[in-house]
C-alpha positions as CSV (number, residue, x, y, z in Angstrom):
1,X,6.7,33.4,-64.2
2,X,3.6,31.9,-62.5
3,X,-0.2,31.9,-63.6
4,X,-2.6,34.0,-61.8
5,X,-6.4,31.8,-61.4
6,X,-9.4,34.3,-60.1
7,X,-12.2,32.6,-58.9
8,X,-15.2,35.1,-59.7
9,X,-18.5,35.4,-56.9
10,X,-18.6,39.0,-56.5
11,X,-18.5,39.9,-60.0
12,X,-17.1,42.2,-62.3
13,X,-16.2,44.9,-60.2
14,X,-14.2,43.0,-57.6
15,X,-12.6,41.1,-60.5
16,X,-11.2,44.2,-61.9
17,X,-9.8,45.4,-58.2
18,X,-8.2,42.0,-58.0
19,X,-7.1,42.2,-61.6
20,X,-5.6,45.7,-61.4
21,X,-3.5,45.0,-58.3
22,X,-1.7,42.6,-60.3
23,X,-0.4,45.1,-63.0
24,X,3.0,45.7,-60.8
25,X,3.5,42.4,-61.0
26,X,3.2,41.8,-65.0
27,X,5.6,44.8,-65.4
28,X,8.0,43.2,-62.9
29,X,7.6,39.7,-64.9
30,X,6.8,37.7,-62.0
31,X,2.8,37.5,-63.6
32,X,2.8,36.1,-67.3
33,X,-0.8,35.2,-67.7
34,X,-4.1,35.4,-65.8
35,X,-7.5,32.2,-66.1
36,X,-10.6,34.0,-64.7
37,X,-12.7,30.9,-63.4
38,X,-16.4,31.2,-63.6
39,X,-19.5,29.7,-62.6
40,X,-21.6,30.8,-65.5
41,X,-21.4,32.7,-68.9
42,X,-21.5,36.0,-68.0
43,X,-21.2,39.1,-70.5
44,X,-19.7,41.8,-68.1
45,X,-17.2,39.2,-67.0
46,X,-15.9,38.7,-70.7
47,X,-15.4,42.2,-71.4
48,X,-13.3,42.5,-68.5
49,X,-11.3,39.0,-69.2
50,X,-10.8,40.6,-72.7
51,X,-9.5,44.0,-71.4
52,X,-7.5,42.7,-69.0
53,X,-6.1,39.9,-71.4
54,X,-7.2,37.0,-69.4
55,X,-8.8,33.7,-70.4
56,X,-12.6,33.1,-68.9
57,X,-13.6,29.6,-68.7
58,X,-16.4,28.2,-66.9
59,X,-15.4,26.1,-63.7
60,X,-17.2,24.3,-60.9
61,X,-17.9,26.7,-58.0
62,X,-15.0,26.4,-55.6
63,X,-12.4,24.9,-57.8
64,X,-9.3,25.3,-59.4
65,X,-9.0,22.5,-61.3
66,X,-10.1,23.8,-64.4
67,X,-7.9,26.7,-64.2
68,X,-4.6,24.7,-63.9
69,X,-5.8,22.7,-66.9
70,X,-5.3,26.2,-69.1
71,X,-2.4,27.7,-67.1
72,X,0.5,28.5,-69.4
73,X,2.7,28.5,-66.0
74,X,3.6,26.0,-63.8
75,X,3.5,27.8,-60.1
76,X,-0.4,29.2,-60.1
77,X,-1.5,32.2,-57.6
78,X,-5.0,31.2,-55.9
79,X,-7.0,34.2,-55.9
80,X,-10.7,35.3,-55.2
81,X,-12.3,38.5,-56.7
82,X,-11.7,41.2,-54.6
83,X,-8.5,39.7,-53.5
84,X,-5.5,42.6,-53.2
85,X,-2.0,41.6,-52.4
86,X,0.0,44.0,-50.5
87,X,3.1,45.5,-51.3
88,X,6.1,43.1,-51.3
89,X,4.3,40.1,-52.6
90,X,6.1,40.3,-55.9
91,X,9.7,39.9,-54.6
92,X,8.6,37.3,-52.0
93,X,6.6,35.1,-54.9
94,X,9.0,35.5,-57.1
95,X,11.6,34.0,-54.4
96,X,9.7,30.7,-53.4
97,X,8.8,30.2,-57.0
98,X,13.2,30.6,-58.2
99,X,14.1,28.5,-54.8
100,X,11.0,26.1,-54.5
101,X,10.4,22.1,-56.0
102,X,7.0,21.2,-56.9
103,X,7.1,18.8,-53.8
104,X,6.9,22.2,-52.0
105,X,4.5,23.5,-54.0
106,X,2.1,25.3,-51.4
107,X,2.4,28.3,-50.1
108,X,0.4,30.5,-48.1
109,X,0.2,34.3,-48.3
110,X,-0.9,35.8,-44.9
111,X,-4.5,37.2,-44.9
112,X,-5.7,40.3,-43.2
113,X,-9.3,40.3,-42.6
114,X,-10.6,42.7,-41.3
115,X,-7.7,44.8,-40.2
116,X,-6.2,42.2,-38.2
117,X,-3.6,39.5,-39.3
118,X,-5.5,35.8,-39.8
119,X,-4.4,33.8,-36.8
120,X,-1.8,31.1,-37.1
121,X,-4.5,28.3,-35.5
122,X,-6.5,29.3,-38.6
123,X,-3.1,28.5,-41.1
124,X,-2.6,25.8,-39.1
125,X,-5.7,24.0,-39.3
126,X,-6.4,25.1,-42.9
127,X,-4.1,22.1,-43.5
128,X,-3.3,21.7,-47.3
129,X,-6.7,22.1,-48.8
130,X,-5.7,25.2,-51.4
131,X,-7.2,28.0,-51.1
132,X,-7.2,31.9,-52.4
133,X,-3.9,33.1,-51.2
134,X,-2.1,30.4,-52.2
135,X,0.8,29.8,-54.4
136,X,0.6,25.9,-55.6
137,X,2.3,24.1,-58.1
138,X,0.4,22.7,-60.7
139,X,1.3,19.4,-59.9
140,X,0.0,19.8,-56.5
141,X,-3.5,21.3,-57.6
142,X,-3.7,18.5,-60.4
143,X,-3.2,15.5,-57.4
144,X,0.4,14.1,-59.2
145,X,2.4,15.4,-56.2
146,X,1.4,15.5,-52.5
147,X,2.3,19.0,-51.1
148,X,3.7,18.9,-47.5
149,X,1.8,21.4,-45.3
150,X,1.8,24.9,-46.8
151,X,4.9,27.4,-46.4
152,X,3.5,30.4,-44.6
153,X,5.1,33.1,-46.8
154,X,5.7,36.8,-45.5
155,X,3.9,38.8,-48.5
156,X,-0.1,39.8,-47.1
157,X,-3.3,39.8,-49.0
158,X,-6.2,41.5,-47.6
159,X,-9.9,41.6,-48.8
160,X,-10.7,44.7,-50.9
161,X,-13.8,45.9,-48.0
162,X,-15.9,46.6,-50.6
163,X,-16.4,42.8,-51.4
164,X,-16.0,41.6,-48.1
């Protein structure tokens, strides 16, 4: 099981896109618990933590720090609101995660932007700085293991357009 961490910027209505699109993947078992990071207390934003049975804390902007502190999980999905993942993710997450050591704990999911696939310069010279879309072990994120350069998995995310 791995830990889901949404970084929140759009607010509460790209949270809940993101956050529904990972239902599949709590049924399937791959998703056992979700940290909603936030940059300030926001009342919308609990209510839709709450529903969605997620933990809100607040973070700095841009990190993910404070979210692997209060993962349950050790393999954590990098996510942005507004953030979908496309159909196959579960099966190929679920794989690195039952195959993969934490010294290979990066992964990259493939990113469609707008309607075309991200180029593999931009992978490439993304280096190992973790971003949404990635699958990292908590070791990684917390700086007691240095990742080698990301795995470029074959599951897709894409940007729900609405959020841009």
């Amino acid at each position: 099981m791995i830990t889901v961490l949404v970084r929140v910027t759009h607010g509460p209505e790209a949270l809940a896109a993101t956050l529904s699109a990972l239902v599949p993947a709590v049924a399937e078992g791959l998703v056992g618990d979700a940290v909603i990071l936030a940059d300030r207390q926001d009342d919308i934003l609990a209510k839709v933590a709450d529903a969605a049975g997620a933990t809100l804390i607040l973070a700095e902007p841009g990190s993910w720090i404070d979210g692997a502190r209060v993962a349950r999980r050790d393999w954590l999905l990098c996510l942005d609101d507004g953030d979908i993942p496309q159909e196959g993710w579960i099966r190929v997450l679920d794989r690195f995660v039952a195959l993969s050591k934490p010294e290979q704990g990066l992964a990259r999911m493939r990113r469609r932007r707008a309607g075309v696939m991200s180029g593999a310069l931009t992978n490439l010279f993304a280096g190992s700085k973790v971003r949404g879309g990635d699958l990292v072990h908590r070791r990684v994120l917390m700086n007691e293991v240095r990742a080698s350069m990301p795995v470029r998995l074959s599951a897709t995310i894409e940007r729900d357009p609405l959020f841009g």
